[in-house]
C-alpha positions in Angstrom: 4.3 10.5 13.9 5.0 12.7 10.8 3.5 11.8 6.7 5.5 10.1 4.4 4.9 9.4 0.9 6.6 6.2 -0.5 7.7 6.4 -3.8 8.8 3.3 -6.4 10.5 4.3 -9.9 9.3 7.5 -9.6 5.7 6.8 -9.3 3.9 7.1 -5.5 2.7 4.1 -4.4 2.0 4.5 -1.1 1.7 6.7 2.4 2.5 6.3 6.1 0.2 8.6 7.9 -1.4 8.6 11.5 0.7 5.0 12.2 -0.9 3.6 9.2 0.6 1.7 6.2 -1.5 2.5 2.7 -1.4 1.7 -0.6 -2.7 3.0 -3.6 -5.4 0.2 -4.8 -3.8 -0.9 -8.2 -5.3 -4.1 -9.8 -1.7 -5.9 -8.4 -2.5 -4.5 -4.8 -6.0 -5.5 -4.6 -5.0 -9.0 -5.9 -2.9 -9.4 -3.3 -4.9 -7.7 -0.3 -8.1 -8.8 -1.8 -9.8 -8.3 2.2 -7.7 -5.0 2.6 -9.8 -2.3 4.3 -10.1 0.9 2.1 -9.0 4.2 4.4 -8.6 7.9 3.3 -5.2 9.0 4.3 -6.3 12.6 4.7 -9.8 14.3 4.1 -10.6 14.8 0.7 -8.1 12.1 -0.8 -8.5 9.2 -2.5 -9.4 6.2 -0.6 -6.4 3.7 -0.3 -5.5 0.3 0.8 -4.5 0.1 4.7 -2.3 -2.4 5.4 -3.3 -3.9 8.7 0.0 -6.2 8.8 2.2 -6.8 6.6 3.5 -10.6 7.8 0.2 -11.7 6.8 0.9 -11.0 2.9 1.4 -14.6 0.8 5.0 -15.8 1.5 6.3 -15.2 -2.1 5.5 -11.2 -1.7 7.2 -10.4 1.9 10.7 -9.5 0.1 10.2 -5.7 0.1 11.2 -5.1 -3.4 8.7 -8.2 -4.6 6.0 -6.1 -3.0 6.7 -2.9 -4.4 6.8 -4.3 -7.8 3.5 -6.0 -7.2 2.1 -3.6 -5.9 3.0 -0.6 -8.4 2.2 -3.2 -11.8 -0.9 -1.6 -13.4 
């Protein structure tokens, strides 16, 4: 599988690398993955957020666009 960066107004806010889901650990994201693993996406980058499965976020975030917003608030 190939690398993509996952973008949200602009900013990045997130990778899918090596079959993995991450995202960068903003104070929203870690409130709402509180028990996320930390992973590096690549050597020598910042650690990030791995997302083991996304149906197991709270209800109220699993609209895609809730998540994103969430996720990206500083």
């Amino acid at each position: 599988m190939g690398e993509y960066i996952i973008y949200y107004q602009g900013k990045i806010v997130g990778r899918i690398c090596d079959d993995r889901f991450l995202v960068k650990p903003t104070k929203s994201a870690l409130d709402l993955m509180p028990d996320a693993s930390r992973e590096l996406p690549y050597e020598g980058a910042k650690e990030m957020l791995f997302v083991e499965d996304i149906d197991e976020l709270p209800p109220h975030t699993r609209d895609s666009r809730v998540r994103l917003h969430k996720c990206t608030e500083a």
